[in-house]
C-alpha positions in Angstrom: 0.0 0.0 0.0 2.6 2.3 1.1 4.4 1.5 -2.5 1.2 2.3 -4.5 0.7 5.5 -2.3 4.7 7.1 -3.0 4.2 5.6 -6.5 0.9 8.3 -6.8 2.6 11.4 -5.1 5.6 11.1 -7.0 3.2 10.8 -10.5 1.4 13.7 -9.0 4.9 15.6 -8.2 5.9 15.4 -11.8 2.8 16.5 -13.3 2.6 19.4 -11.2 6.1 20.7 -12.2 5.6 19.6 -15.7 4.5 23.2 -16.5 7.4 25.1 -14.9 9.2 23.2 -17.6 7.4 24.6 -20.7 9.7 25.1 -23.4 9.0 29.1 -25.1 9.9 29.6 -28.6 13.1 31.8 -29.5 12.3 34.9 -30.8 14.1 35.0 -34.5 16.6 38.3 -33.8 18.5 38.4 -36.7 15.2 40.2 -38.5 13.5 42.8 -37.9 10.3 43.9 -39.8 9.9 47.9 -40.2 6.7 49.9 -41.0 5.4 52.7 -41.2 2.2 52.2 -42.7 -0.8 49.6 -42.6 0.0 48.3 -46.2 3.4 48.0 -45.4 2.2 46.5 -42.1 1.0 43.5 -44.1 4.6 42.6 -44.9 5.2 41.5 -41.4 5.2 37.9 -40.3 3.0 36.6 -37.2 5.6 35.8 -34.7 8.3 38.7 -36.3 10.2 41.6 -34.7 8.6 44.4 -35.6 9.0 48.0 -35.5 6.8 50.7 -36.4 8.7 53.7 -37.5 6.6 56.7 -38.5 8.0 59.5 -40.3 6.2 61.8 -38.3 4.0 61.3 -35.0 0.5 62.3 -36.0 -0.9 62.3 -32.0 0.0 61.2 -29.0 -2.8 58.0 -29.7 -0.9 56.6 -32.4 1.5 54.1 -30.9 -0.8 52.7 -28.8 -3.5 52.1 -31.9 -0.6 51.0 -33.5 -0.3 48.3 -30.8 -3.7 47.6 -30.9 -3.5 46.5 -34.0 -0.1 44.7 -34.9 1.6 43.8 -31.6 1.1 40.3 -29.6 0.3 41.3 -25.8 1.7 38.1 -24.8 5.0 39.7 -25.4 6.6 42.6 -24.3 6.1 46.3 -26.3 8.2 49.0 -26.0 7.3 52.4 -27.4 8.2 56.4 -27.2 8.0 59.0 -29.5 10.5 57.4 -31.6 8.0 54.4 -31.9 6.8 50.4 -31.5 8.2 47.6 -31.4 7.1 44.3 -30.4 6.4 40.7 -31.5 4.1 41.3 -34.5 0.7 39.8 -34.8 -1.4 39.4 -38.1 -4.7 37.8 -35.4 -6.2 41.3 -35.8 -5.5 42.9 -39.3 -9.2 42.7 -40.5 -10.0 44.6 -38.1 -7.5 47.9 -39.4 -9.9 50.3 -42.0 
């Protein structure tokens, strides 16, 4: 009994700590996919670098529509005036008019 009983907290040991184990995909950083515009937007890959670089700012709004709309919130974003960058998403691009 006592074997059957270790043999079940050790199984339920291991599954618990199965998920501190999760493996994350590497982020590709030898690319890095710049915009500046929605068509050019399109260009990017889901799972890319990206960086949107605008020209000029047009408000203080526009990076965060910008992340809206391209970047994935699983990952980090960083932006300034300068502009975004963050692991680009494609999940919500018909939803850009």
């Amino acid at each position: 009994m006592q074997k059957i009983t270790s043999f079940l907290l050790i199984g339920a040991s291991a599954l618990a700590l199965s998920g501190c184990f999760e493996q994350t995909p590497e982020l590709d950083q030898s690319y890095l996919c710049t915009y500046n515009t929605d068509a050019q937007a399109e260009r990017c890959k889901d799972g890319q670098l990206a960086w949107f670089k605008p020209e000029q700012w047009n408000n203080e709004q526009e990076p965060l529509s910008v992340a809206a709309a391209y970047c994935d919130f699983t990952q980090q974003i960083m932006y300034n005036k300068s502009g975004v960058i963050c692991v680009f998403t494609n999940k919500r691009m018909n939803l850009i008019k």
